[in-house]
C-alpha positions as CSV (number, residue, x, y, z in Angstrom):
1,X,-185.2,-100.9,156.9
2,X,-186.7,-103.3,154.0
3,X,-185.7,-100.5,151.4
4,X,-182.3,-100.5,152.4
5,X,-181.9,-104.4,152.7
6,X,-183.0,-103.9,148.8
7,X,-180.6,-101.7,148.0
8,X,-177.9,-103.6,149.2
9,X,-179.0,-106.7,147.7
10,X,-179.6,-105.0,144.3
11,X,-175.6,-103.8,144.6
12,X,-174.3,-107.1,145.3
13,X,-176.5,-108.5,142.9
14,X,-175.0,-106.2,140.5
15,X,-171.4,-106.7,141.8
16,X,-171.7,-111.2,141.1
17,X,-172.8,-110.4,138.1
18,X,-169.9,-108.0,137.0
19,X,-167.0,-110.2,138.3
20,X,-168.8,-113.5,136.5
21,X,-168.9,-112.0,133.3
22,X,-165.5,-110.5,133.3
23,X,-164.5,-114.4,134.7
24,X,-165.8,-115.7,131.6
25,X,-165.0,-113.0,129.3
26,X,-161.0,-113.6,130.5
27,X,-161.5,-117.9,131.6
28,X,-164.4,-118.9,129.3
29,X,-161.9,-119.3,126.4
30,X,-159.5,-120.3,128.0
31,X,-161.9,-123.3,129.3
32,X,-163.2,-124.0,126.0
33,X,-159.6,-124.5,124.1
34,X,-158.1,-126.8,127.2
35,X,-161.2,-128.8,127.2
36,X,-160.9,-129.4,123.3
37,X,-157.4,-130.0,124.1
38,X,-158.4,-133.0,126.3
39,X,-157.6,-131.6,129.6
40,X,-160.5,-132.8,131.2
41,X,-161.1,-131.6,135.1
42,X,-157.9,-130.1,135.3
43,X,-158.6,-127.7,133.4
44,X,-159.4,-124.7,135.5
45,X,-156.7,-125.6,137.6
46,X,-154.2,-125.3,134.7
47,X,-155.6,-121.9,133.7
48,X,-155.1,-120.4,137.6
49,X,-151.8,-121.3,137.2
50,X,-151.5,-119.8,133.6
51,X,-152.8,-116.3,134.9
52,X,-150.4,-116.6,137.9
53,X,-147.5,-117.4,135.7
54,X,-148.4,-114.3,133.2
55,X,-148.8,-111.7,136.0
56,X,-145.7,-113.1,138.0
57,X,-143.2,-113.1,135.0
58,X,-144.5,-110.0,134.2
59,X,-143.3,-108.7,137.3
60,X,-140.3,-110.6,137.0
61,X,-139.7,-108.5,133.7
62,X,-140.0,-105.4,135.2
63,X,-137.7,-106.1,137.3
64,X,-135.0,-107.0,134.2
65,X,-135.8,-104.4,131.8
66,X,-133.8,-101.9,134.1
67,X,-130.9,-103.6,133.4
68,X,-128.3,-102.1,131.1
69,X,-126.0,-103.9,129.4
70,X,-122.3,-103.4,131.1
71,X,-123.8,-102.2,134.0
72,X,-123.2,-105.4,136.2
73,X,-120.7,-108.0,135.5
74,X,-122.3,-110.3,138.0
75,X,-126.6,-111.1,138.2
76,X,-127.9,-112.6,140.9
77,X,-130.9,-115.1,140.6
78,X,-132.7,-117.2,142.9
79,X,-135.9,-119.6,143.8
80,X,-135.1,-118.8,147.2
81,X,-135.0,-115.6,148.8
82,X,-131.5,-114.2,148.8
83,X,-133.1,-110.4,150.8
84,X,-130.2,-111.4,153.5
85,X,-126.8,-112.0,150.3
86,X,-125.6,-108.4,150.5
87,X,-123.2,-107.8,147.5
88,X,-121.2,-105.6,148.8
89,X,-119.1,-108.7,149.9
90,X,-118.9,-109.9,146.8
91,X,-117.9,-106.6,145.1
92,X,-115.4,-106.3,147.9
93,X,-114.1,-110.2,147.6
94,X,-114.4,-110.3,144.2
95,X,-114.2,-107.5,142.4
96,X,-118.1,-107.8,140.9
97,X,-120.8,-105.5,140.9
98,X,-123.8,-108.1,140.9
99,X,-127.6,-107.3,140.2
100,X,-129.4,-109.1,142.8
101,X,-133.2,-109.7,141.5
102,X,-135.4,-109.2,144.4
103,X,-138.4,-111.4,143.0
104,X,-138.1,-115.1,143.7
105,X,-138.9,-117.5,140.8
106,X,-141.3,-119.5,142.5
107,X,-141.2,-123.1,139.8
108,X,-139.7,-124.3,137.1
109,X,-141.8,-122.4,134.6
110,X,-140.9,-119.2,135.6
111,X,-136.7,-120.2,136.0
112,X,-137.7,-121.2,132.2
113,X,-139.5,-118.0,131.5
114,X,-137.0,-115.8,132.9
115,X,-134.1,-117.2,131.7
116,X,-135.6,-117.0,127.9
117,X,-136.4,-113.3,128.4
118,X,-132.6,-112.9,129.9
119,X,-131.5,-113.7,126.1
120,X,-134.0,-111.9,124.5
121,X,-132.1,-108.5,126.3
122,X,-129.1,-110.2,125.1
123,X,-127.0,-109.0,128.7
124,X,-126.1,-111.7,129.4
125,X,-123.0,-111.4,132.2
126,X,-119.3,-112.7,132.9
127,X,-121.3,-114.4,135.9
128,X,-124.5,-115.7,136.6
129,X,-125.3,-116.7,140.2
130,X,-128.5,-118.8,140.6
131,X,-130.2,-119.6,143.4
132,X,-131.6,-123.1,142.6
133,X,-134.4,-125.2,144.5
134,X,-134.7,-128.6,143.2
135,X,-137.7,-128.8,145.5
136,X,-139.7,-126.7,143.4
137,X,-139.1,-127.7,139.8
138,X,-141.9,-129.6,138.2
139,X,-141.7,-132.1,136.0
140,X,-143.2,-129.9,133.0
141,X,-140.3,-128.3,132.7
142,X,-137.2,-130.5,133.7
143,X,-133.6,-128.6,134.0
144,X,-133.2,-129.9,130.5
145,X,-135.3,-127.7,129.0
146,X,-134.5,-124.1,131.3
147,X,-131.7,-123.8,132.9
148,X,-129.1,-126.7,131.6
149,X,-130.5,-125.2,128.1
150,X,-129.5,-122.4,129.2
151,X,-125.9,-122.8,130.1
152,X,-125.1,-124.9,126.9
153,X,-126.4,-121.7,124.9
154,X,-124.2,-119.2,126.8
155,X,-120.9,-121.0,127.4
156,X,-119.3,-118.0,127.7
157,X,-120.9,-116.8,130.7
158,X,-120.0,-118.6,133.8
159,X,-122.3,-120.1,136.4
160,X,-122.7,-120.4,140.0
161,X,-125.5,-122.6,141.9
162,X,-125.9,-121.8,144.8
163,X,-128.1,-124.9,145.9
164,X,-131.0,-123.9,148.7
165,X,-130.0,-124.8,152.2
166,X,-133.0,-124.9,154.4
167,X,-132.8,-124.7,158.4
168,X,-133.1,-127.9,160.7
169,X,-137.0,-127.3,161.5
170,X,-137.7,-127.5,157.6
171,X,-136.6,-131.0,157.4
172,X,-138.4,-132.1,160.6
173,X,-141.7,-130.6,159.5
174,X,-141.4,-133.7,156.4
175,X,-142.3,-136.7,156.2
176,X,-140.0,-139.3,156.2
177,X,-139.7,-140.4,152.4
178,X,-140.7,-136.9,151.5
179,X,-137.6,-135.4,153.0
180,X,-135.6,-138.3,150.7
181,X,-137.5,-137.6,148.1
182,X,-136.1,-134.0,148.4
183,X,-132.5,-134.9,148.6
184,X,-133.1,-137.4,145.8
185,X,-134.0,-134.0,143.8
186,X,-130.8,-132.3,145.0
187,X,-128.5,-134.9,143.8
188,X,-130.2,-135.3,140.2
189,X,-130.0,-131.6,139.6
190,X,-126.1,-131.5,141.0
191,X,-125.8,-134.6,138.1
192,X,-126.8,-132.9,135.3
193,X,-125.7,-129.5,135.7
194,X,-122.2,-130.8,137.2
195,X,-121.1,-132.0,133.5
196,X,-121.3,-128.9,132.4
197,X,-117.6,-127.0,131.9
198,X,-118.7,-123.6,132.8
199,X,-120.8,-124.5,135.9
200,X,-119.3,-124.3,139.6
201,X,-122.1,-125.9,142.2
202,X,-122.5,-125.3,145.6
203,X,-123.8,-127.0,148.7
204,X,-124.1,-126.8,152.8
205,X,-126.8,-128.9,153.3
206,X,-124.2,-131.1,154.8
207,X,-122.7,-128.5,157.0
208,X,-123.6,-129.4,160.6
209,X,-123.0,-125.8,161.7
210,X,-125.3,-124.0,159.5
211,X,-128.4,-126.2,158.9
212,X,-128.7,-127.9,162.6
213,X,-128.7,-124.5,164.7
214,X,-132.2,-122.6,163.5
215,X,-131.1,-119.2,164.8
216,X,-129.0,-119.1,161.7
217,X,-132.0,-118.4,160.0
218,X,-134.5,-115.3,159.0
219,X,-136.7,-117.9,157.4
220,X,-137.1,-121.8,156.3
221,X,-134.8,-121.5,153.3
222,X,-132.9,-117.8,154.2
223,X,-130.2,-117.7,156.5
224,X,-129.8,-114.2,158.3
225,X,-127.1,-111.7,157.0
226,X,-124.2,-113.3,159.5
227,X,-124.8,-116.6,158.5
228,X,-125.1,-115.7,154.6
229,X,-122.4,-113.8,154.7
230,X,-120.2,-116.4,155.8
231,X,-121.6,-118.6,153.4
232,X,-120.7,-116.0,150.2
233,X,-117.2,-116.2,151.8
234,X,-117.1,-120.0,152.0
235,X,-118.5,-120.2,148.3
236,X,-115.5,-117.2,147.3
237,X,-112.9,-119.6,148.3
238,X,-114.8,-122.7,147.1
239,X,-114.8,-124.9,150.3
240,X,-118.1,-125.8,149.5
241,X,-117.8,-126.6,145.8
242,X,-119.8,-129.6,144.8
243,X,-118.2,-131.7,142.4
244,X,-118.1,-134.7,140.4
245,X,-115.4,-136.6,143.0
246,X,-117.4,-135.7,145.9
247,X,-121.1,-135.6,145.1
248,X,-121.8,-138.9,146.3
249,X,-120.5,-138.2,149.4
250,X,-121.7,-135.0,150.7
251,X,-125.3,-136.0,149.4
252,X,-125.2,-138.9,152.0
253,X,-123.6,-136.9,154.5
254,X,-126.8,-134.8,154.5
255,X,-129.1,-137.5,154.6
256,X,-127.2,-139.0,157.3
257,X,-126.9,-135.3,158.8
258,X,-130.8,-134.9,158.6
259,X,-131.6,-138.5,159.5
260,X,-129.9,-138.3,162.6
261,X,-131.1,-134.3,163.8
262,X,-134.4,-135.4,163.0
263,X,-134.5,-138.5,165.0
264,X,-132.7,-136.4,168.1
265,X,-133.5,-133.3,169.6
266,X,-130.1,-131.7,171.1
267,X,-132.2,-129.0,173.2
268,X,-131.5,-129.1,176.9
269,X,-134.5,-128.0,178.7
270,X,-134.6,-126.9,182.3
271,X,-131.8,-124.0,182.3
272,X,-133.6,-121.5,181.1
273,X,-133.4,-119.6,184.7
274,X,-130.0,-120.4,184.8
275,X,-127.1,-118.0,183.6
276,X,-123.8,-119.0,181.7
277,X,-120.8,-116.8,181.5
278,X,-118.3,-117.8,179.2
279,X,-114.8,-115.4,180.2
280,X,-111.9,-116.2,177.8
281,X,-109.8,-114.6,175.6
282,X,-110.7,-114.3,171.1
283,X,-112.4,-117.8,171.6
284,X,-115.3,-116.2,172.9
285,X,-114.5,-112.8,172.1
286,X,-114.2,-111.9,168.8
287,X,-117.7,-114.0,168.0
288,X,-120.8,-112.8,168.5
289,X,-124.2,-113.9,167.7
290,X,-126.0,-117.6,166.9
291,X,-122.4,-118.7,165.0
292,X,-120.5,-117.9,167.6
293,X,-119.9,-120.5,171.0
294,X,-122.0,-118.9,173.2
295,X,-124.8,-118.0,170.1
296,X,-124.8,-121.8,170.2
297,X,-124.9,-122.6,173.5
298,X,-127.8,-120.1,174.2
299,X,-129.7,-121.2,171.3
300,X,-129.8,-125.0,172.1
301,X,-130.1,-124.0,176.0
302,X,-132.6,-120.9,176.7
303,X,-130.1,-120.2,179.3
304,X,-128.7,-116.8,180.0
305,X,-125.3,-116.3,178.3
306,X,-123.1,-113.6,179.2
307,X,-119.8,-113.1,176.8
308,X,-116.8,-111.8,178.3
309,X,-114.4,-112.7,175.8
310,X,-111.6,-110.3,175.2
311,X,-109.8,-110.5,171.9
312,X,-105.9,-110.7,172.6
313,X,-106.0,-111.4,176.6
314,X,-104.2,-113.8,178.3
315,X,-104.3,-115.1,181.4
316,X,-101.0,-113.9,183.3
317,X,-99.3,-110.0,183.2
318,X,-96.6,-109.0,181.0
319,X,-98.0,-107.5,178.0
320,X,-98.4,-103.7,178.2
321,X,-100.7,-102.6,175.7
322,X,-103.7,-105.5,176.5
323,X,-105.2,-106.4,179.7
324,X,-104.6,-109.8,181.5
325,X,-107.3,-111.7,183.0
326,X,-106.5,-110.1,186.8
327,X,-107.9,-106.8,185.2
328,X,-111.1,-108.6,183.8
329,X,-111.8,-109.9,187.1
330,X,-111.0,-106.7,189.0
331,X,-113.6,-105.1,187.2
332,X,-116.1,-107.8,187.6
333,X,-115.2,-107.9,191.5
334,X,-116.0,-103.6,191.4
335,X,-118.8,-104.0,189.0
336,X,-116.9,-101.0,187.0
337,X,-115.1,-102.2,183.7
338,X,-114.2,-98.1,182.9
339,X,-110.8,-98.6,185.3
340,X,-108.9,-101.7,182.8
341,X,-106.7,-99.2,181.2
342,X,-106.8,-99.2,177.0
343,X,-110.1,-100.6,176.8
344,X,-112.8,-97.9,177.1
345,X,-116.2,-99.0,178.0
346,X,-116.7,-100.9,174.5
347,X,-115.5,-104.3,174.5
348,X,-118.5,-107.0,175.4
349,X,-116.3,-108.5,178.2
350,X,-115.7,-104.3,179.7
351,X,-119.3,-103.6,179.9
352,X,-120.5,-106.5,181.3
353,X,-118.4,-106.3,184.8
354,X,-121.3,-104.4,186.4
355,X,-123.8,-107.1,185.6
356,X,-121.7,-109.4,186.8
357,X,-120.8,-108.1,189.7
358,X,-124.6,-107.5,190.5
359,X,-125.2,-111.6,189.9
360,X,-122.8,-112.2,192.5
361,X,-124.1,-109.8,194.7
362,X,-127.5,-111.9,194.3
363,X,-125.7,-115.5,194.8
364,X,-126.4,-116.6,191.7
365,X,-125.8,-120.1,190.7
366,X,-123.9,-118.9,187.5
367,X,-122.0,-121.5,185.1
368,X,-118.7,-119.6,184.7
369,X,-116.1,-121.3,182.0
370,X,-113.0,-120.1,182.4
371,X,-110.4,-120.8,178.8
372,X,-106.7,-118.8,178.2
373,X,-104.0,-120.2,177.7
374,X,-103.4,-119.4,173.6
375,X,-102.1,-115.9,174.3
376,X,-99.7,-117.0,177.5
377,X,-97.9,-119.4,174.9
378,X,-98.4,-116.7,172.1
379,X,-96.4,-113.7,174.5
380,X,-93.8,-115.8,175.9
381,X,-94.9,-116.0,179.5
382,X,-94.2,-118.6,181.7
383,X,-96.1,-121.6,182.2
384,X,-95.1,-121.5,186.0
385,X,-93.1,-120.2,188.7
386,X,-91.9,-120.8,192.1
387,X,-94.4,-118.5,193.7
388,X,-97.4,-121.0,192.5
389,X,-99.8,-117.3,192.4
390,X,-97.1,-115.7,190.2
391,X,-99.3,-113.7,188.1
392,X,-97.1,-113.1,185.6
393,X,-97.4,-116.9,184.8
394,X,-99.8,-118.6,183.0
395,X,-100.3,-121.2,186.1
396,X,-100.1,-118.5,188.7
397,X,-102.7,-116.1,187.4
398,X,-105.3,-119.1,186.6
399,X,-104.7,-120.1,190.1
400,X,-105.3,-116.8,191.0
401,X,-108.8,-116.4,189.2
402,X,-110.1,-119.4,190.1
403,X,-110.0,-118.5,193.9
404,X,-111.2,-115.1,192.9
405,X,-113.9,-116.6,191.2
406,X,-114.8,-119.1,193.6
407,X,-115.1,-116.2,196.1
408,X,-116.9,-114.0,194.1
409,X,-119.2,-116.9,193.2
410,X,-119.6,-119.3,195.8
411,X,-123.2,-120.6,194.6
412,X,-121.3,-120.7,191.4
413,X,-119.8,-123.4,189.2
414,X,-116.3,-122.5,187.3
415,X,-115.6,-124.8,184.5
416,X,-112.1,-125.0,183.0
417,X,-111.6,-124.9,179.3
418,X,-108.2,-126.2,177.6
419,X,-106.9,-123.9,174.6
420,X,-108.4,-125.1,171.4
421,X,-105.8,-127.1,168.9
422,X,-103.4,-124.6,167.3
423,X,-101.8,-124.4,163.3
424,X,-99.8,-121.3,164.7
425,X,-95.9,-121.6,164.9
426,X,-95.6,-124.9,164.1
427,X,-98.4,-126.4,165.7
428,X,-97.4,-124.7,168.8
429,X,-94.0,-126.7,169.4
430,X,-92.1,-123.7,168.7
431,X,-91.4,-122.0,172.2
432,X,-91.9,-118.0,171.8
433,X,-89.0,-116.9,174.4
434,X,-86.4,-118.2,176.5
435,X,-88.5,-118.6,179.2
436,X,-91.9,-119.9,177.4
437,X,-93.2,-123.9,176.9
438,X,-94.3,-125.2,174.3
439,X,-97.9,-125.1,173.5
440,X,-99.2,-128.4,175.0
441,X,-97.7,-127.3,178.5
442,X,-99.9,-124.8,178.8
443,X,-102.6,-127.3,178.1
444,X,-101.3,-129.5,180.5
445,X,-100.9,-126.9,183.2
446,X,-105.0,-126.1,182.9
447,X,-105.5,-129.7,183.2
448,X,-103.4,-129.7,186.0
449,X,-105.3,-126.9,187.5
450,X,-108.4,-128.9,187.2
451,X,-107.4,-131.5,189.0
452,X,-105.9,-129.8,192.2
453,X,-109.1,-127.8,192.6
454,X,-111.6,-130.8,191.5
455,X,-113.2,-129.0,188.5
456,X,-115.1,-130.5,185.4
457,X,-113.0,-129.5,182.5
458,X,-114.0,-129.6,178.9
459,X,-110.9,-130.6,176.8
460,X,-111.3,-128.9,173.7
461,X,-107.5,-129.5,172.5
462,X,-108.5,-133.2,172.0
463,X,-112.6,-133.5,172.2
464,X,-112.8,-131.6,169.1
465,X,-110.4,-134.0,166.8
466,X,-108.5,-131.5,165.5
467,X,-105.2,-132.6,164.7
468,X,-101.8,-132.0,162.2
469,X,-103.8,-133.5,159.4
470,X,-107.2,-132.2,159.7
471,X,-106.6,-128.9,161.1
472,X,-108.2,-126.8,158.1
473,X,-111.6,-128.1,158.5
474,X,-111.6,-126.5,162.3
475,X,-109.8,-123.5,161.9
476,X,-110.6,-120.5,160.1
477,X,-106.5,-119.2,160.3
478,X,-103.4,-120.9,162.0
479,X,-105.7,-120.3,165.6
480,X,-109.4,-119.3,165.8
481,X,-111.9,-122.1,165.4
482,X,-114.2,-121.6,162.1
483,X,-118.0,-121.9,162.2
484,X,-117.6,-125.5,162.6
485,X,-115.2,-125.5,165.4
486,X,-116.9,-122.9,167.1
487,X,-120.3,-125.1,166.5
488,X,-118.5,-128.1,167.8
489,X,-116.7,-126.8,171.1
490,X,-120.9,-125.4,171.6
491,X,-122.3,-128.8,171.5
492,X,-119.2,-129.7,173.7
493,X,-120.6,-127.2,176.2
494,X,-123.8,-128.5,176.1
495,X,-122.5,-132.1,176.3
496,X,-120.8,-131.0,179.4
497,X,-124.1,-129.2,181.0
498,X,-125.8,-132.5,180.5
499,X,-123.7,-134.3,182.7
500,X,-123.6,-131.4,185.2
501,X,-127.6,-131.0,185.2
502,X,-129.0,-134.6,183.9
């Protein structure tokens, strides 16, 4: 037993003795020259972070030499991780076949490093995106001297910053001046590289929708592929270009924006047992995950969220080659969506008749909110008839499924929902038939509805603000809410459950 105590202390003996002569044979020089140089007790410290800035540009190198020149026309750079930027979109939008460097340029030295060894190939492209995190860069080695450098070298070769946008829980994890401090950052970079002519800038930070809901996210500073990829579409048609005029402005709309998430959680604890169906027509339907209403909803609830948004549906009969809302609610009522004619078993709303049907069985205490009315005015049908459960009007058939509803449910809460603010056919005062309304009367008849059957309603036409002059903000095309509309009518929801459940 001694013997092989020995041994073992003889090999590790052996082992401290190898690894401190190869630190000083690699350091010891090192140590002597930045001591000469006056670096005092920093020294060692400055030397680790040589020998990590040698083996991570190498690496970074590596990853450049297989570059060709004409190969791309785009490169794609970043301080962030960019894993979830697939560019594909921007070969399809675009028209550019982009390089997208895998390794992230951790500080200002290596931006610097790698943007020298970019000229040394001499490949420089048409387009240069960079992903840039003011955060990060050091004082050592200030924009001036890397990137800005840079850019006045190449003016040829237009630029892109893509500033970092980093999720909600990032900024709350600061402290207060540090977070400031960080925005300060943000703004200085934007001022000096915004002079330049061949520079574009962009920024989100300020967008509400994207930073404030955290399951937009993969990490603290990468938004998943959904949520990047609506941002390489915002960027394509320059929403969210950062410019001289507006600077100012959007850098204290983020502050304000943090300030103000930061000081307020929006989470509404105690309905995580509880289950919210949201049936409705492209609203909820053609939206899925944490940017869509009910990705919102769910995130900032815990709740159960069902979708049964169908893309096209309205609420009364008449159109032949899409289901109305009756059919929805047939199939929920047989827990068998396979019967609606033309839709298969595919569609979110289709498949998820059986589970509904099996919550009702259980009398559950589901949150149903109930929105058409878009496609009614869209088709031509009636707002109303004599027969006041004329299906094949827009009053009728809502009539109709709120009693169906109520039955099916009677544990339940139904919630109507007005039809969002529309762009389409002249803001909606253009009547689609002889027999059709104008859009606000179909508003007016869910409002209506409400109040005969003594329902909460959540009045989306007017909560949200959108009007004549601001519509473009809201909507994505002449009907469907945007990211921030569907983010809005989402806290709207949530606004609404508070009241129901304080």
């Amino acid at each position: 037993m001694k013997r092989r105590v020995a041994k073992w202390t003889i090999i590790i003996a052996i082992l401290l003795s190898g690894a401190m002569a190869l630190f000083m044979i690699i350091v010891e020089p090192q140590i002597k020259k930045t001591m000469e140089e006056g670096e005092g007790t920093h020294s060692v410290k400055v030397i680790m972070a040589d020998l990590r800035y040698e083996r991570r540009i190498k690496l970074i190198k590596e990853e450049l030499d297989t570059l060709e020149e004409g190969q791309f026309t785009a490169l794609f750079l970043s301080m962030y991780p960019i894993r979830s930027y697939d560019m594909q979109d921007l070969s399809y939008w675009r028209g550019l076949e982009t390089f997208k460097a895998e390794m992230v340029m951790e500080n200002g030295r290596e931006l610097a490093g790698t943007l020298d060894y970019l000229q040394e190939l001499d490949i420089m492209p048409k387009i240069m995106f960079f992903g840039l995190d003011p955060e990060c860069l050091e004082t050592e080695y200030p924009l001036e001297d890397s990137l800005l450098k840079l850019i006045r070298q190449n003016p040829e070769t237009g630029y892109e910053i893509l500033l970092v946008n980093p999720m909600m829980a990032y900024w709350r994890r600061k402290e207060d001046g540090e977070w400031q401090t960080v925005i300060d950052r943000y703004e200085k970079a934007a001022e000096l590289l915004g002079q330049e002519e061949n520079v574009k800038l962009f920024f989100a930070c300020d967008r509400e929708w994207l930073v404030c809901n955290d399951s937009n996210y993969a990490e603290d500073k990468m938004p998943t592929e959904d949520a990047a990829r609506s941002l390489l579409a915002y960027y394509t048609r320059e929403e969210y270009l950062l410019t001289e005029e507006n600077r100012q402005k959007r850098m204290d709309t983020a502050r304000e924006l943090i300030a103000d998430w930061r000081s307020d959680d929006r989470t509404l604890a105690g309905l995580w047992d509880r289950t919210l169906v949201f049936i409705g027509d492209s609203t909820f339907g053609n939206f899925s995950g944490s940017m869509a209403v009910t990705g919102v909803v769910e995130h900032f609830t815990d709740a159960g969220v069902i979708n049964c948004g169908y893309g096209g549906m309205a609420a009364a009969y008449g159109d032949p080659e899409c289901p109305a809302m009756g059919d929805l609610l047939g199939a929920i009522e047989q827990g068998d969506g396979s019967g609606i004619a033309g839709t298969g078993d595919g569609p979110p709303a289709v498949a998820a008749a059986a589970r509904l049907r099996q919550l009702a069985d259980a009398g559950e205490e589901a949150v149903i909110f109930l929105d058409f009315g878009i496609n009614d005015y869209i088709k031509g049908f009636p707002v109303a008839g004599e027969n006041p459960y004329d299906c094949d009007t827009y009053a009728g058939a809502m009539r109709s499924g709120i009693e169906k509803l109520g039955a099916m449910f009677p544990n339940g809460q139904l919630v109507l929902v007005t039809p969002n603010f529309i762009k389409y056919s002249n803001f909606g005062t253009n009547p689609a038939g002889e027999t059709a309304s104008v859009f606000v009367d179909y508003v007016d008849a869910l409002r209506e509805l409400a109040e005969e059957y003594a329902l909460p309603v959540l009045d989306i036409y007017t909560e949200l603000g959108i009007d004549k002059d601001n519509y473009a903000h809201y909507l994505q095309d002449e009907i469907h809410l945007n990211e921030t509309g569907r983010f809005n009518m989402g806290m709207g929801v949530l606004g609404l459950l508070q009241e129901m459940f304080p």
